[in-house]
C-alpha positions as CSV (number, residue, x, y, z in Angstrom):
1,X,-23.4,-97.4,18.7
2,X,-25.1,-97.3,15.2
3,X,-23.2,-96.8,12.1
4,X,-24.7,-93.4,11.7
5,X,-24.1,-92.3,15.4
6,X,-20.1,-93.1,14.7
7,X,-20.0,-91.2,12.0
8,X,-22.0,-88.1,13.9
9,X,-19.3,-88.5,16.4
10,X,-16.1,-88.8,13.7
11,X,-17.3,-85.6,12.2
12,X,-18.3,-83.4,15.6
13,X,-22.0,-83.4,14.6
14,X,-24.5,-81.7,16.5
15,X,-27.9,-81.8,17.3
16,X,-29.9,-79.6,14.6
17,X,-32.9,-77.5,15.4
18,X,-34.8,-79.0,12.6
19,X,-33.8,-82.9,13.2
20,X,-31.2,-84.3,12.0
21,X,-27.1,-83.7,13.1
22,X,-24.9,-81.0,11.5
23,X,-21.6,-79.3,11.6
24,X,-20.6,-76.0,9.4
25,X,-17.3,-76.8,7.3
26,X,-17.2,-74.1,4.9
27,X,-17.9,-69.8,5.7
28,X,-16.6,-67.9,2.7
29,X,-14.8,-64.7,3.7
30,X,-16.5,-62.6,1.1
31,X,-19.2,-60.5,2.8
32,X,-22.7,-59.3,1.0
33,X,-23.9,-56.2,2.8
34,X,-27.7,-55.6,3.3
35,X,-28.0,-53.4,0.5
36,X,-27.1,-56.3,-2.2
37,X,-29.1,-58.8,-0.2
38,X,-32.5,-57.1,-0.4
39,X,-35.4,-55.9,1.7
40,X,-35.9,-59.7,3.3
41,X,-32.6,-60.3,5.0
42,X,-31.3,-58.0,7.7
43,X,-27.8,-57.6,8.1
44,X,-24.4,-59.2,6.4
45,X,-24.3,-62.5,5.2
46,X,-21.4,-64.6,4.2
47,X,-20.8,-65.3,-0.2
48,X,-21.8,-69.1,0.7
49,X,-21.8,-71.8,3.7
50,X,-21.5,-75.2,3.4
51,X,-22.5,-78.0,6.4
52,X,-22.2,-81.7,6.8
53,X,-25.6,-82.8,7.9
54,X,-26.5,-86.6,8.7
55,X,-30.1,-88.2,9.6
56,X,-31.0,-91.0,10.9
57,X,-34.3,-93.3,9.8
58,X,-35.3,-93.0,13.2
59,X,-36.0,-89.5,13.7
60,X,-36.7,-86.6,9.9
61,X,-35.7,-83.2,9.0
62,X,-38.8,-81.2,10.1
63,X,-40.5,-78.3,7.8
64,X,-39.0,-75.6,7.6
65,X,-37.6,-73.1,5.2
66,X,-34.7,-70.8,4.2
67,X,-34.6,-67.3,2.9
68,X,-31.8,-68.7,0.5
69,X,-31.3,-71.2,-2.4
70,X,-29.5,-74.6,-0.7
71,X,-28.2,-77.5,-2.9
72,X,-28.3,-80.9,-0.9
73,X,-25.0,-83.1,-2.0
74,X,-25.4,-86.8,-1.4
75,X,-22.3,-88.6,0.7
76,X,-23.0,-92.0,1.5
77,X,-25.6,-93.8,3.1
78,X,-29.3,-94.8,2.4
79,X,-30.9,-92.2,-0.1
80,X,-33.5,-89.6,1.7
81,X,-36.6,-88.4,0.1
82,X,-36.9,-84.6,0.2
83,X,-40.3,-83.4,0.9
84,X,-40.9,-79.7,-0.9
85,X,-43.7,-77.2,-0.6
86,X,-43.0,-74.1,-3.2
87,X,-44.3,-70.6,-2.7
88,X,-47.2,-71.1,-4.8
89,X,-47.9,-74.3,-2.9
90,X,-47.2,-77.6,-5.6
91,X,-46.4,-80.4,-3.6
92,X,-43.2,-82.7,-4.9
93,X,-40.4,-85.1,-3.5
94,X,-37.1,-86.0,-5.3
95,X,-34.8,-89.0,-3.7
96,X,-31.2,-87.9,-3.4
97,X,-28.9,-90.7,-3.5
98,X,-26.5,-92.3,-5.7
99,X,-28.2,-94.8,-7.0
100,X,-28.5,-93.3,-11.0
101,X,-30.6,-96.7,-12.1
102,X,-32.7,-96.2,-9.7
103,X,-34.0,-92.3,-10.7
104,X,-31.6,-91.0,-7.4
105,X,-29.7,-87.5,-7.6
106,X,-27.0,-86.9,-6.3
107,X,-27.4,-83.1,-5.9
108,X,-30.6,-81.4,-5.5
109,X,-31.0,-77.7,-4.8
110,X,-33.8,-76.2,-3.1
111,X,-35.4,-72.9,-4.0
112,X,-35.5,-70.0,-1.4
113,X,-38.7,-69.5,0.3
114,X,-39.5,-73.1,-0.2
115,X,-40.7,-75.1,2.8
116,X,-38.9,-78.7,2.9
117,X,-38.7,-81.6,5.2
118,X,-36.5,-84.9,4.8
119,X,-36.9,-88.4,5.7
120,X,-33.9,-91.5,5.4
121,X,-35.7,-94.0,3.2
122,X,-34.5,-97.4,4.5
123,X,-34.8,-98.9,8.5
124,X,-31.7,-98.9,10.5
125,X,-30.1,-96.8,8.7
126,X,-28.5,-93.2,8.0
127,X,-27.5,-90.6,5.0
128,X,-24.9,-88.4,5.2
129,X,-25.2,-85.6,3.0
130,X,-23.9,-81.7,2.6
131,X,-25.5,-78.5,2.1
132,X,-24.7,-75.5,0.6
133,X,-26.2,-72.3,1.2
134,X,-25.9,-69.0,-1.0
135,X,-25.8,-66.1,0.2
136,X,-24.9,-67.4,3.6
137,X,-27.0,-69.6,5.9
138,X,-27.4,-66.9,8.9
139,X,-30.2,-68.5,11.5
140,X,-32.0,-65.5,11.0
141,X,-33.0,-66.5,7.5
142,X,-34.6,-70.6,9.1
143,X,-38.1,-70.6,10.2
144,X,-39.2,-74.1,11.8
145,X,-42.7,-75.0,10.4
146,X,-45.6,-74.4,12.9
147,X,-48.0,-77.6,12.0
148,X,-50.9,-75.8,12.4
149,X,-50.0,-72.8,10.6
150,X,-48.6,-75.0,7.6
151,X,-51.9,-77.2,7.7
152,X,-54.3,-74.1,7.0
153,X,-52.0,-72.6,4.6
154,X,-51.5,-76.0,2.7
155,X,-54.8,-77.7,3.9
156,X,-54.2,-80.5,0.5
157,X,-50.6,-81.4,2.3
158,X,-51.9,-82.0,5.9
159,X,-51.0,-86.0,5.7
160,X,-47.4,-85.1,4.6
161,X,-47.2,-82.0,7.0
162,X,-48.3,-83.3,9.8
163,X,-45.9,-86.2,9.3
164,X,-43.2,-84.4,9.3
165,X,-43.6,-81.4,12.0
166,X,-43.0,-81.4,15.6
167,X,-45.5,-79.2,17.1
């Protein structure tokens, strides 16, 4: 059993839709009702959530995106490099480690709306990391890129997107 597969099991991990292992820790109490949330969410959500999430180099966090703003917090591990597409469709990746010296962050947040993928940087290895959603991760809000779709809508990012989608 790999390092990263003992720590999936030490933490009750499971298998994420996008790639990847998680496990919610944190579900504020406070509730937002639709009204404060705008016209793109439907329903309640929860003030904030909060997971562990852990990947592996042999295997990425697909595309995807979030109708909400998520910081990534760095744990321990190899440092990942997050793959972003914004709304108006600029391209960039940021490492998230701890490695300060070596240009890492340690916290990162991603902008609603914006499609993002992940990818451990080093072989045989793992990261462990959180992430932090606000309002409220609901799976209503997560939409899995389509690699097809993605490719015609960001034709200029068809190497990375195809890369890192499933389908």
């Amino acid at each position: 059993m790999s390092k990263g597969e003992k720590i999936a099991k030490q933490l009750n991990l499971l298998p994420h839709p996008e790639g990847g292992f998680y496990r919610e820790t944190y579900r504020s109490s406070g509730i937002l009702d639709s009204i404060s949330l705008g016209p793109s969410f439907t329903g309640k959500r929860n003030f904030s959530t909060c997971i562990y999430f852990l990947l592996t180099s042999n295997t990425f966090s697909a595309f995807h995106k979030i109708k909400q703003d998520e910081i990534w917090h760095f744990y321990k591990g190899a440092p990942i490099k997050l793959h972003i597409i914004d709304t108006k469709g600029a391209y960039k990746n940021i490492i998230i480690g701890n490695n300060l010296s070596n240009y890492e962050t340690p916290q990162f947040i991603v902008n609603a709306n914006n499609w993002f993928a992940a990818e451990v940087m080093e072989s045989n290895s793992y990261s462990l990391l959180g992430c932090t959603v606000s309002p409220g991760f609901d799976f209503k809000d997560f939409e899995l890129a389509n690699r097809i779709s993605l490719t015609k809508e960001f034709p200029e990012h068809s190497r990375i997107i195809e890369r890192l989608t499933r389908d």
